[in-house]
Every structure is written in structure tokens, then in C-alpha cells.
C-alpha angles and dihedrals in degrees: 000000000000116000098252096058099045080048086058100043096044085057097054102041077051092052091047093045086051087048101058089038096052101040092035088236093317107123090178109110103017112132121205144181146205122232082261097059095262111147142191131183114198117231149163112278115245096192105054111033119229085020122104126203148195108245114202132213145154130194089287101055151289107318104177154308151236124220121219128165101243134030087237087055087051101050089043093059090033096055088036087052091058101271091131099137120096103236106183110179096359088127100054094040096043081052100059089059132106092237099064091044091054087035086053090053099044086056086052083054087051090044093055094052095048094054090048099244091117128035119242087253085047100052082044096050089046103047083047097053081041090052092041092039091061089034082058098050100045 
């Protein structure tokens, strides 16, 4: 096995390892992150009952979310995606900044748009009056 690899493997299996130890076998609630600042908090899943899901987020926002039928289903494919890093908190802090208010409202903008309420030149000309409003104010 090259270095690289076994590096990568002894990581996640450590990730993993901190994970049951610190959750006593109770994935719900870890948060974890990629080397690029990528993150994912596993839940249940309130939309399907008795599921439990990855829900993902930056710095800007949610920005989905999988589906598995157990929390320990969900760390495995997380850990085994690249989400290696140990992130506590990083939702509820992430969430306090500027960025994912302004990330939140840019998402209204898309809604919108997908739900045909704005045209694709409206939800542009408003995420960029909401972008140049906070610039301005900064």
C-alpha cells in the first residue's frame, strides 16, 4: 500500500474510532469536515421517519443532504467520502456569520426561481443587490 493511501486509511479509521468513543456508539449529532472546509452533521431524518441523514453545509449554507437507514450507515460513507476532520460546533458557529445569513438569503432568491415566482435576470439582480448591499456595508 503506498504511503499516501495507508496515511488515508489510518485517518479515517481514526476519525471513525474518535467518533464511537466519543459518542458511545451514538453517531447522531457528530459534525464533521473535509480538508476544503466542506461539512456534514448526521441527523435524524425528518422527512422519512425511522431514516437518518448527512446533512450537508459550508459556510454559506445547507446544501443538501443522503439519506441511510442508520447513523452508523451515514458516518461510515461520510468518513469513507473525505469527511475525516472532527468539526464540533462548526454548525452552530458557521451559522452566527454573516456568510450563511447572506448564503441563506441568496438560496430564498434560487427558491424563488425555481418555483417560478422570480425570472432567472430577477433572482441574479437580486443576489447581486443582496451581495453589494452587505459589501457596502462592511
Amino acid at each position: 500500500m503506498r504511503p499516501s493511501l495507508k496515511a488515508s486509511f489510518k485517518r479515517r479509521q481514526a476519525t471513525m474510532d474518535a467518533c464511537w468513543e466519543r459518542h458511545s456508539g451514538n453517531p447522531i449529532g457528530v459534525q464533521l469536515k473535509t480538508t476544503t472546509d466542506l461539512y456534514a452533521v448526521i441527523l435524524p431524518d425528518a422527512t422519512e421517519p425511522g431514516h437518518y441523514r448527512a446533512q450537508f453545509f459550508d459556510e454559506k449554507g445547507f446544501s443538501g443532504h443522503s439519506t441511510y437507514a442508520t447513523p452508523e450507515q451515514v458516518l461510515k460513507d461520510l468518513i469513507s467520502t473525505g469527511y475525516v476532520l472532527t468539526a464540533k460546533n462548526a454548525l452552530e458557529t458557521l451559522s452566527t456569520q454573516e456568510s450563511w445569513r447572506l448564503g441563506v438569503q441568496a438560496q430564498e432568491y434560487r427558491d424563488l426561481f425555481h418555483y417560478g415566482k422570480l425570472t432567472f435576470s430577477e433572482m441574479l439582480t437580486a443576489i447581486d443587490a443582496l451581495y453589494s448591499t452587505a459589501q457596502q456595508a462592511a
